[in-house]
C-alpha positions in Angstrom: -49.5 -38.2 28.6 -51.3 -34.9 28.3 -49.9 -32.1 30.3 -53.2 -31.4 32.1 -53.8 -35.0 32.1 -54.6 -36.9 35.7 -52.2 -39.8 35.9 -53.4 -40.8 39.6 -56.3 -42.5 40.9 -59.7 -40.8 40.8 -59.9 -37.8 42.9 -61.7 -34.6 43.6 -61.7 -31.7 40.5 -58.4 -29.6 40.4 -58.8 -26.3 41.3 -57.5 -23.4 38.5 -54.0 -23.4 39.5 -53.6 -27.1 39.9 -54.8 -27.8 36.9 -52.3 -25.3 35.7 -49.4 -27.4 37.1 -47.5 -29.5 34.2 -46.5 -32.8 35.1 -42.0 -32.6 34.1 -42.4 -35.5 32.3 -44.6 -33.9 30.1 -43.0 -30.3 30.0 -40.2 -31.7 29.0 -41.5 -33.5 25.9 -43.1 -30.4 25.2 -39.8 -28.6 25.6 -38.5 -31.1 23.5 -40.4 -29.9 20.9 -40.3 -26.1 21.0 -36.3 -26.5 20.7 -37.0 -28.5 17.4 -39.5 -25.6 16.2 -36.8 -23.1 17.1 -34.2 -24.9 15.7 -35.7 -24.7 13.0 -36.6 -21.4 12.7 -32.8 -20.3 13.4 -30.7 -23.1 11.5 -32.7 -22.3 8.2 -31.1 -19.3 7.0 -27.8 -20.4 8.6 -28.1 -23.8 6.4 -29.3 -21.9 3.0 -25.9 -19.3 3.2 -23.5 -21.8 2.3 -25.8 -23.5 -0.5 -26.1 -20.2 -2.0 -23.7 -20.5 -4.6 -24.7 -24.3 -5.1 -28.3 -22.3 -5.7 -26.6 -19.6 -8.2 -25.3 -22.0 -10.4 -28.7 -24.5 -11.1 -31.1 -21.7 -11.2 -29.2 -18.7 -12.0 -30.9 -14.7 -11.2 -27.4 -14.0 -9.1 -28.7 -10.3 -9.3 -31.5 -11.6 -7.2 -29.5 -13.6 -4.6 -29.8 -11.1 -1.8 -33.9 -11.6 -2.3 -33.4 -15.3 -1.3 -32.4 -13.8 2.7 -34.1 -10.4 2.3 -38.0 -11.8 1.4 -37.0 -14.8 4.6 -36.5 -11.7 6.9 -39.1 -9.6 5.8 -41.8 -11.9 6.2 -40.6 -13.2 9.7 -40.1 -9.7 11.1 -44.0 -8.5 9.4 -45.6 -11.7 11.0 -44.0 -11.4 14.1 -46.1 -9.1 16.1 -49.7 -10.1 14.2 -48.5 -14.1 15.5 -48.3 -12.7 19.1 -51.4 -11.0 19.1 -53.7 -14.0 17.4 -52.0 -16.7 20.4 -53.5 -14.4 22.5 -56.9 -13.8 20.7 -57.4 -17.6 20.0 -55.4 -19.6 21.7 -51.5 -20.3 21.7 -51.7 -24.2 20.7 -53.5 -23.6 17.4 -51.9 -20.6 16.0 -48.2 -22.4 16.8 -49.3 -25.4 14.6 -50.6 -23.6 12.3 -47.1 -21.5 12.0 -45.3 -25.2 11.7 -47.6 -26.1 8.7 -46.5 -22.9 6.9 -43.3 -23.1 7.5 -43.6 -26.8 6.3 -45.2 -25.7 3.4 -42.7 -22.9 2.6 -39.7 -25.6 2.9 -41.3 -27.9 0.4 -42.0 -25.3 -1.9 -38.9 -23.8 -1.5 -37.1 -27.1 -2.4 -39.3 -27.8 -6.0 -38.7 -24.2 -7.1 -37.5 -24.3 -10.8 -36.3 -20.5 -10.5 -35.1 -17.5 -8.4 -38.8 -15.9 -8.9 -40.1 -19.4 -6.9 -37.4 -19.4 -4.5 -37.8 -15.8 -3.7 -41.5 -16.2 -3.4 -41.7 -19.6 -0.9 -38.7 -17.8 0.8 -41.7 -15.6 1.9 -43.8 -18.1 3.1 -41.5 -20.0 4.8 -40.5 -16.3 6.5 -44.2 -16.4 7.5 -44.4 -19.4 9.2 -40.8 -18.5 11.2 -42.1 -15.8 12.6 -45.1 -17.7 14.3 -42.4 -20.3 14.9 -40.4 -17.8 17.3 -43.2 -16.5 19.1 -44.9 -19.5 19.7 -42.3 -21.0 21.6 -41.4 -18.5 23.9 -45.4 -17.6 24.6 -46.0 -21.0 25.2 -43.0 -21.2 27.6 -44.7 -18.1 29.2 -48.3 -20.1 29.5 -46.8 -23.6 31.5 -44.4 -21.9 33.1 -44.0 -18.8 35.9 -41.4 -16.6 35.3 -39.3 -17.8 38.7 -38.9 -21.4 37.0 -38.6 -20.0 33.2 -35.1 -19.3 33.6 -33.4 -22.6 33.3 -36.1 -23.0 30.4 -35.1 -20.3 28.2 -31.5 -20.9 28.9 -31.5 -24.2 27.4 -33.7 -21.6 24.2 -30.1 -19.9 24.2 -28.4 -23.3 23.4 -30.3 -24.1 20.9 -29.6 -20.3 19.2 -26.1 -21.0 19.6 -26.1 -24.5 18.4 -27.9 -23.5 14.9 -24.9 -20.7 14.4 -22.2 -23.2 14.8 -23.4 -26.2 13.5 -26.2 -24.6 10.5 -22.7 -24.1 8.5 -21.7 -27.3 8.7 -24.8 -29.2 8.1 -25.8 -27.0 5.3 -22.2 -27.7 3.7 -22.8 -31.1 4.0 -26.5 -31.6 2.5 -25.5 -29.6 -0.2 -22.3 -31.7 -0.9 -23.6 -35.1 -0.6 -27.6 -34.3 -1.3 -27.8 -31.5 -3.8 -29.3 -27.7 -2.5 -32.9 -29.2 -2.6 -32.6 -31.1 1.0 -31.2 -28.0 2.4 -35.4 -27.1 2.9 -36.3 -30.5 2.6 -34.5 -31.8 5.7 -37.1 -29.0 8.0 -39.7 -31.6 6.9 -39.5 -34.8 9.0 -38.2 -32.7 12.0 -41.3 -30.3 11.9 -43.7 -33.5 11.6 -42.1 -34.7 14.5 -43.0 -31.1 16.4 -45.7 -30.7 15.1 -46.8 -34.8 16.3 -45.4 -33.9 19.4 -46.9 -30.4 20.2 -50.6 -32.0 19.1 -50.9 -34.7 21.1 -48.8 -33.6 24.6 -49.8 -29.9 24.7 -52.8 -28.9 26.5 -53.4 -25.4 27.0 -57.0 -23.7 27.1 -58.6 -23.2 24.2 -59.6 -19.1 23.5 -61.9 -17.0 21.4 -62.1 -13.6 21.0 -65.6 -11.6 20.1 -63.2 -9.1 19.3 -62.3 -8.3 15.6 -58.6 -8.5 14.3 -57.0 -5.5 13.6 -56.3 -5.6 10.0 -56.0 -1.8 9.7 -53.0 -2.0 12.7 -52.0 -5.2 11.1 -51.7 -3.6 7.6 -49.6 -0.6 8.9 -46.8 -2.3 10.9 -46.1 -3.9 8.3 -45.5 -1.5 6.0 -44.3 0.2 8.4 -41.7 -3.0 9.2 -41.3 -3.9 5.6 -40.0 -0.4 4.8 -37.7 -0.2 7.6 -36.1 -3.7 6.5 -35.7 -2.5 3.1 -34.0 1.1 4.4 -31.2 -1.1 6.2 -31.1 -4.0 4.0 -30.7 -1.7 0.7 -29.0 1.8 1.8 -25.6 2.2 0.8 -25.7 -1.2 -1.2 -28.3 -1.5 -3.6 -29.0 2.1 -3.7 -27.2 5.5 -2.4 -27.9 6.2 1.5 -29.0 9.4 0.1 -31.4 8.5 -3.1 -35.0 9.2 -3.3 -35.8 5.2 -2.7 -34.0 5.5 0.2 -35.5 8.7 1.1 -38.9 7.2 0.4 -38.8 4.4 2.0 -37.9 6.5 5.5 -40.7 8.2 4.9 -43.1 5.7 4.0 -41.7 3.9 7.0 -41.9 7.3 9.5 -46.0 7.7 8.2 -46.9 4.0 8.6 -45.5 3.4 12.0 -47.2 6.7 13.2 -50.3 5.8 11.9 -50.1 2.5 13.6 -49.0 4.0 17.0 -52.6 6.4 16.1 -54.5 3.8 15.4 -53.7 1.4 18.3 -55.4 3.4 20.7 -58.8 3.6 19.2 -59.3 -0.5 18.9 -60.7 -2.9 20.9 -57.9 -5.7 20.5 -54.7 -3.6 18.9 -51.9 -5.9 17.3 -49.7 -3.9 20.1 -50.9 -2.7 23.0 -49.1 0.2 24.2 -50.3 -0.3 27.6 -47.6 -2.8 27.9 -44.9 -0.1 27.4 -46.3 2.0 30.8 -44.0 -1.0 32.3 -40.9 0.7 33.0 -39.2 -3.2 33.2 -40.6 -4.0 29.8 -39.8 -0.9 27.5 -36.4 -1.2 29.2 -36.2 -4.8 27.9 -37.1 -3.7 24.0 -34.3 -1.3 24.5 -31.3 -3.9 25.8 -33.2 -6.4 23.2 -32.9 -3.9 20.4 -29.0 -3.1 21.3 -28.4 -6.9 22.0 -29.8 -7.6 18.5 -27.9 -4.7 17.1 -24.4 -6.2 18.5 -24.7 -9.7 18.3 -25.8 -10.1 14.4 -23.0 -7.6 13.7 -20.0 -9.4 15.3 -21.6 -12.7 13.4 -21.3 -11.3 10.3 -17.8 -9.2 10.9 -16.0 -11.8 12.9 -15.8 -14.5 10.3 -14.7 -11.8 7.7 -11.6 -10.6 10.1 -10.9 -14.3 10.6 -10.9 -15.5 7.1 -9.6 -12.0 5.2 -6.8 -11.5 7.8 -5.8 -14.5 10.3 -6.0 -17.0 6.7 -8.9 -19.4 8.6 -11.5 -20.9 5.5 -14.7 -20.4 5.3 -15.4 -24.0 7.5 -12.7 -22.7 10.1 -13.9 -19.2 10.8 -17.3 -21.2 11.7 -15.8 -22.9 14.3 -13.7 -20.3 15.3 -16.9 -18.5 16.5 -17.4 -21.8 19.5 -15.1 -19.3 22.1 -18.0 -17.0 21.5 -21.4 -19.1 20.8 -20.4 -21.8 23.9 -19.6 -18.6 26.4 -22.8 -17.4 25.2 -24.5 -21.1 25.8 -23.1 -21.9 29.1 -23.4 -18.0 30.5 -27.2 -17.9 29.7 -28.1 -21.7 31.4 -25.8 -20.5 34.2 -28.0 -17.2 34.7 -31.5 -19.2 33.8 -30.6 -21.5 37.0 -29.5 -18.9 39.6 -32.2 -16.9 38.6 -34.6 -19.8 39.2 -32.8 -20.6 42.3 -33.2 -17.4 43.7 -35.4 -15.0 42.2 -33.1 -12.3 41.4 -32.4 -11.0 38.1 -31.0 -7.2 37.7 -27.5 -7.8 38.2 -27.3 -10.2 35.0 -28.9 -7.2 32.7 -26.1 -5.2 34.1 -23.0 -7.4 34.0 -24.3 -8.6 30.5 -24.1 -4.8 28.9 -20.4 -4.3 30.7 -19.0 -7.3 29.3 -21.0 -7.1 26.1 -19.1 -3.6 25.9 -15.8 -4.9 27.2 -16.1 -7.3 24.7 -16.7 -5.2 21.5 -14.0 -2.5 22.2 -11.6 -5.5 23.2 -12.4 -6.7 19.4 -11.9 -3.3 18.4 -8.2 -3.7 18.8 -7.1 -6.7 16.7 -5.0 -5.8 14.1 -3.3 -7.9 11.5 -1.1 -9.3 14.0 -3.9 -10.6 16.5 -3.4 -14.1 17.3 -6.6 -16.5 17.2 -6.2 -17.5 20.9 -6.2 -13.6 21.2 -9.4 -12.7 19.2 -11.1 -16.1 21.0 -10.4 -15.1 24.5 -12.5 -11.5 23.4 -14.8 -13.6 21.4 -15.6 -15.1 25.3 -16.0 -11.6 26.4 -18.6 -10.8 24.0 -20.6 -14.0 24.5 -20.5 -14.1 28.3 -21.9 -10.5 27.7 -24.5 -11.6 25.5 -25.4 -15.0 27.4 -26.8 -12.7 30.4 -28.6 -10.8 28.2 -30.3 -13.0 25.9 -32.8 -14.8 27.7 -33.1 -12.9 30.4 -34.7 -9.6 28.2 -37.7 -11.9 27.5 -37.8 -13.2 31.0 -38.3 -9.7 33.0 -40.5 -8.5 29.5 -43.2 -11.6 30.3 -42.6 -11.0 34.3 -43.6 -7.6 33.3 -47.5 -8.2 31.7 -50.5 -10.2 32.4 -51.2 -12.9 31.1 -53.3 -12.1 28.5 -50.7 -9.9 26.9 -48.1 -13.1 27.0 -48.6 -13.0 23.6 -47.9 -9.6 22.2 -44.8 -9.4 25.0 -42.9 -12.3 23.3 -43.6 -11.0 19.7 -42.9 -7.0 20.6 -39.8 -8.4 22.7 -38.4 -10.6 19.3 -39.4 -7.8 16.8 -37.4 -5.0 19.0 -33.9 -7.8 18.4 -34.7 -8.6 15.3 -34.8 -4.7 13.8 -31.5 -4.3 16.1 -30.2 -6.7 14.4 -30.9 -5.3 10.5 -30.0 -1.8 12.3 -26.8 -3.4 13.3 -25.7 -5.3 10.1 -26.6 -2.1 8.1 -24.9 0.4 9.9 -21.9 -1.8 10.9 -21.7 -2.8 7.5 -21.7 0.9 6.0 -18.8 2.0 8.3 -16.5 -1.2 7.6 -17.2 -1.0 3.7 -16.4 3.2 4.3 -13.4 2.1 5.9 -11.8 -0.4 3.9 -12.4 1.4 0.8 -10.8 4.9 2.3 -7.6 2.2 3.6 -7.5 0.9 0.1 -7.1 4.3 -1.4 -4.9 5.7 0.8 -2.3 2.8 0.9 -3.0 1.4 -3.3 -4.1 4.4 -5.0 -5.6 3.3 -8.1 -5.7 -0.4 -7.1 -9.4 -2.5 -7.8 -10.2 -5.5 -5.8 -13.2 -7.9 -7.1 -16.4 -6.9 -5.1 -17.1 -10.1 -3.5 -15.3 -10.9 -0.5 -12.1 -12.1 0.1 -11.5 -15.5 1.3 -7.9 -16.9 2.4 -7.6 -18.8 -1.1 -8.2 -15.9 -3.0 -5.9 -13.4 -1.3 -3.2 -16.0 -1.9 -3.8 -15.1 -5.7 -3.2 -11.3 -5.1 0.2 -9.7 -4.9 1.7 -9.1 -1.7 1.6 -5.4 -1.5 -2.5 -5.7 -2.0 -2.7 -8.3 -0.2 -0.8 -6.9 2.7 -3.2 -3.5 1.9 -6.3 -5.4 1.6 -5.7 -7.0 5.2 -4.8 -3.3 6.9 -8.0 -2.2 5.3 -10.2 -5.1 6.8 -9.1 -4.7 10.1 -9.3 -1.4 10.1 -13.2 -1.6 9.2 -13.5 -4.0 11.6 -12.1 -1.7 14.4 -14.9 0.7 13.4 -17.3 -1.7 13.3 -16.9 -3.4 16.6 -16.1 0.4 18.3 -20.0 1.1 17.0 -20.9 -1.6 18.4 -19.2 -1.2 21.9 -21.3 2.6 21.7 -24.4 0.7 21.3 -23.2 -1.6 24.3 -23.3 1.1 26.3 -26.4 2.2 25.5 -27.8 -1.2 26.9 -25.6 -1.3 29.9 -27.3 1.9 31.0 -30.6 1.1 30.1 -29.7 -2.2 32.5 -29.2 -0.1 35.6 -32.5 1.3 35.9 -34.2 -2.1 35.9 -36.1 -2.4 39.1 -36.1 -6.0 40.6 -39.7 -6.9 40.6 -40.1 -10.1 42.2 -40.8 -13.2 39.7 -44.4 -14.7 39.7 -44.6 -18.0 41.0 -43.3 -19.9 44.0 -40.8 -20.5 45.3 -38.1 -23.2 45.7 -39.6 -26.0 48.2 -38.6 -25.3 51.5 -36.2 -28.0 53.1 -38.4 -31.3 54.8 -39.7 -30.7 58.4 -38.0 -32.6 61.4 -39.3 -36.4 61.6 -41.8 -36.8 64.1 -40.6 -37.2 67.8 -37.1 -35.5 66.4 -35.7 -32.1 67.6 -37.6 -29.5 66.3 -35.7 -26.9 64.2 -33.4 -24.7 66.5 -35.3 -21.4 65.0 -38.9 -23.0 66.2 -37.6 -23.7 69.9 
């Protein structure tokens, strides 16, 4: 049945708002699938890490690996805000299929590529059609449903994120294993027919189209602009010398575009970002804790299972599921939150509580050591994700509360873009201190000594001598101490930023009141 569909007998025409009501039935198939689109979008790159080597070894171009992520995440983050800004130029249904189909596209190309070049290239594509594939979902939660009932929506959003980080590993080991690398992409293909199926025929939302031209000039420069940022964080102090002239150049190609963007956005008709939407007080606040939530989260992801596998012995598969204390606080937190706040309107106090136990959490993980337990680092773990479960869905909650409608659009895609370039900030900047760390640790304690590049797993350091290994340990958790006490900082930031949120009351109505008195019965002792 059609959301807008009349499932009743013949009556009079629905006025505007009625006809914006969406029957649960059919809102919940429609939920249904906008979790398989996200899914998606988040288990992909989680699924493709742990084929990698698998990849390596049939198509060889291991000097190229890092491509395979880096062109997925460019293309997402540079499509991101040009997505928003066409659902709201021509209409949300259209431009979220047509994001499926390219992502489609990009998973079957990705899976007949016969070398890196290929892979590298429909990595690209596939990155375009995530970024639609992110944005759409959240917009189109934003169209069928006001803010004070999107709550409990965009928790459940939260449990998918968390279910593609612990079970993407797994999965991807296991296609890989029993399928060959190949069905890693190929598997996104009968699940986004069955979205895309599903999203044609149940979703009904009103069809748009702008007389307005797209701003291809605006378009062009954010993402340079984006690109060169990406580049900065994903290359400095790895691929090239934090202080080199490509870095250099890139900042500065970077600094020019964006300016030029922020220029040229107030002198179009329809800008890609409207900075009108940033007069909101609520909504630049929300880029903020996104950017620092982004910044954290992504971080402790990519640290924790280092810790866990370099110092506490777990394997790769282990440290996975040694993340649930921190993925199912995270899940159960933000559904908790999306309820209340459904229930009863209110909303600043989770912003707030999130940034003080996202910062509890950090600078609690800042103290293991090598003799940290793993019930030890998992009760922390739960810290951190409570922290982040309050925060998570709730950003994009008060960001949409905080346009009009016709802006949905570009608040969902600005809102994703700010986390997402936290989160390269985060792994950049995290990783620079933790790799300054453990190499300073390593030549303090083992003058002289050389460890292989690549990370250490538990079988490996088994292989090493026990003075290295011992000094190889000191020095991991010792970056990670660093890394995580960063991290707490830029907690902070967003646990400030939280307490100057002003609680501007949620569009849309209100719980039902309870059902009056049966007639002849005692009238309600207040109406006496």
């Amino acid at each position: 049945m059609a959301i807008t569909e009349q499932a009743t007998k013949p009556q009079k025409p629905r006025g505007k708002e009625q006809q914006q009501e969406a029957k649960p039935r059919s809102v919940r198939v429609v939920l249904l699938a906008l979790m398989i689109a996200m899914l998606l979008a988040m288990l992909d790159n989680m699924i493709i890490g742990t084929a990698m080597p698998t990849i390596v070894g049939e198509l060889g171009g291991l000097e190229h690996l890092s491509w395979v992520v880096t062109a997925y995440t460019l293309a997402t983050a540079a499509s991101t805000p040009i997505w928003g800004k066409l659902g709201d130029m021509y209409g949300r249904k259209s431009t979220f299929l047509t994001s499926i189909v390219i992502f489609l596209i990009g998973s079957a190309l990705s899976g007949m590529a016969q070398d890196m070049g290929q892979l590298i290239g429909f990595r690209a594509v596939q990155g375009l059609g995530a970024g639609g594939l992110m944005v759409g979902v959240m917009a189109i939660i934003g169209d069928l449903i006001p803010p004070r009932e999107r709550g409990k929506y965009q928790g459940m959003m939260a449990g998918v994120m968390a279910l593609a980080m612990i079970g993407g590993p797994l999965v991807g080991g296991t296609i890989t294993d029993n399928w060959g690398w190949r069905w890693s992409f190929y598997i996104n293909l009968p699940l986004g027919v069955i979205a895309l199926a599903m999203v044609t025929i149940v979703l009904q939302l009103p069809k748009k189209r702008s007389k307005a031209r797209i701003d291809f000039l605006g378009a062009a420069l954010l993402t340079v602009g984006i690109t060169s940022i990406v580049l900065v964080t994903t290359w400095g102090g790895t691929e090239y010398a934090w202080g080199s002239g490509m870095i250099l150049g890139l900042i500065a190609l970077g600094v020019a575009s964006l300016a030029a963007f922020l220029f040229s956005q107030t002198r179009v008709p329809e800008p890609i970002m409207p900075l009108h939407i940033f007069r909101s007080r609520n909504f630049t606040l929300m880029s903020i804790i996104g950017f620092f939530t982004g910044f954290v989260m992504f971080g402790a992801v990519l640290y924790l299972p280092l810790y866990q596998q370099s110092v506490q012995g777990a394997s790769a598969t282990n440290s996975g599921l040694l993340l649930l204390p921190m993925l199912l606080s995270m899940m159960a937190v933000s559904l908790i939150a999306g309820r209340v706040t459904t229930n009863s309107g209110k909303y600043k106090v989770f912003p707030i509580v999130g940034g003080a136990l996202m910062t509890v959490g950090l600078f609690l993980l800042a103290q293991m050591d090598t003799g940290t337990s793993q019930l030890t680092s998992g009760i922390y773990m739960a810290v951190l994700g409570a922290g982040m479960g309050f925060l998570m869905q709730i950003t994009m909650l008060v960001a949409q509360n905080s346009v009009e409608m016709k802006d949905m659009g570009v608040a969902s895609s600005s809102t994703t873009l700010f986390r997402t370039l936290g989160s390269s900030f985060g792994v950049a900047i995290m990783g620079a201190l933790f790799t300054n760390r453990v190499t300073h640790e390593m030549a303090e304690r083992l003058p002289g000594a050389k460890l292989p590049n690549a990370q250490l797993d538990a079988k490996s350091l088994e292989g090493l001598a026990v003075p290295v290994r011992e000094a190889y340990q000191f020095a991991v958790s010792s970056g990670t101490h660093a890394a995580f006490l960063l991290g707490s900082a830029a907690a902070v930031v967003a646990f400030v930023a939280a307490l100057f949120v002003k609680e501007v009351p949620l569009k849309g109505a209100a719980p039902k009141p309870a059902a009056a008195a049966p007639e002849g019965g005692d009238a309600p002792r207040d109406a006496r």
